[in-house]
N, C-alpha and C positions, 0 to 999 in steps of 0.2 A: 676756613682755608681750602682754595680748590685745587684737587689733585687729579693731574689725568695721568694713567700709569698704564704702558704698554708690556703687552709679556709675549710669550710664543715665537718668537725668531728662533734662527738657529740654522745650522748648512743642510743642505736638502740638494740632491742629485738632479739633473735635468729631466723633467716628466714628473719630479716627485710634486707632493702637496704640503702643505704649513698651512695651521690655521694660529692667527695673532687674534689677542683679545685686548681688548680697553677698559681699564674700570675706571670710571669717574664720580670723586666723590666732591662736596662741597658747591655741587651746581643745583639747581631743580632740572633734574635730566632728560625733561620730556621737553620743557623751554630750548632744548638747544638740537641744531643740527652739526650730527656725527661725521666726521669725514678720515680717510685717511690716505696720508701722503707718503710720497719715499722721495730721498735723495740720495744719488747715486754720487761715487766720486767726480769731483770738477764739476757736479753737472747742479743746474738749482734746482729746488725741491719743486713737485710736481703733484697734485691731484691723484690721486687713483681709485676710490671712491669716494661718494657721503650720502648718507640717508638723512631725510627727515627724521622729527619727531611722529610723523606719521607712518613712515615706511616708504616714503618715494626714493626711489635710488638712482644716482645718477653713475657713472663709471667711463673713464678716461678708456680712450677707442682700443688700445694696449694692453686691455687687460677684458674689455668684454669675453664674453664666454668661458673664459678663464677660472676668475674671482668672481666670490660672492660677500657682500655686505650685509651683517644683519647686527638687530640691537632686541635687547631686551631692557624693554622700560621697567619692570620690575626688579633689577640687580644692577643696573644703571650699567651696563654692557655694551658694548659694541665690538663685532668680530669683524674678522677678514680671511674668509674661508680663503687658500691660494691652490689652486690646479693647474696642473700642468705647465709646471713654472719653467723657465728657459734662464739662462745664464744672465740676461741682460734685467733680468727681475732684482739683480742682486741690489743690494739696498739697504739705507737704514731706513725705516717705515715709522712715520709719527702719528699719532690719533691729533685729533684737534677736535673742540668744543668750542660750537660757534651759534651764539645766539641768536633766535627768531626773528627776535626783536631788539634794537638797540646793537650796541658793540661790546668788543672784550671777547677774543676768540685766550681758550685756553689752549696749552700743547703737553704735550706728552716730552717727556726725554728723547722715544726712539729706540726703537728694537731692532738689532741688526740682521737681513734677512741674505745669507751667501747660496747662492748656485751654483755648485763645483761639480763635478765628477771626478 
């Protein structure tokens, strides 16, 4: 049974940082590239990083410099370091598990990520 489970949200002040983490079990975790998404109210869901199984990272232009994505292939991990987060970051954030090769992307439930002051 494959599980992807998103943890680390939670409300954070403008400038503040959140780091979200993924654990997925039930996949061979090096087989798949990591990404993770947010959706904000009314709006549809959107990219905000993914890594390889190698370590290539790609990241949506809105969060360069910002966020950082990383994974560790030994505890089958994936993070999303957040800096210097701004109000309009606010979000539910989902992990996704999406294969090399072939189809069958997994998702996460969804972590809710709030920007308040």
């Amino acid at each position: 049974q494959v599980q992807v489970v998103e943890s680390g949200g939670g409300l954070v002040q403008p400038g503040g940082s959140l780091r979200l983490s993924c654990a997925a079990s039930g996949i061979i975790f090096s087989r798949y590239t990591m990404g993770w998404y947010r959706q904000a109210p009314g709006r549809q869901r959107e990219l905000v990083a993914d890594i390889t199984s190698g370590g290539t990272t790609h990241y949506a232009d809105f969060v360069k410099g910002r966020f950082t994505i990383s994974r560790d292939n030994g505890k089958n991990m994936v993070y999303l370091q957040m800096n210097s987060l701004k109000f309009e970051d606010t979000a539910v954030y989902y992990c996704k598990a999406r294969p090399t090769l072939g189809k069958g992307d997994y998702w996460g439930q969804g972590t809710q990520v709030t920007v308040s002051s």
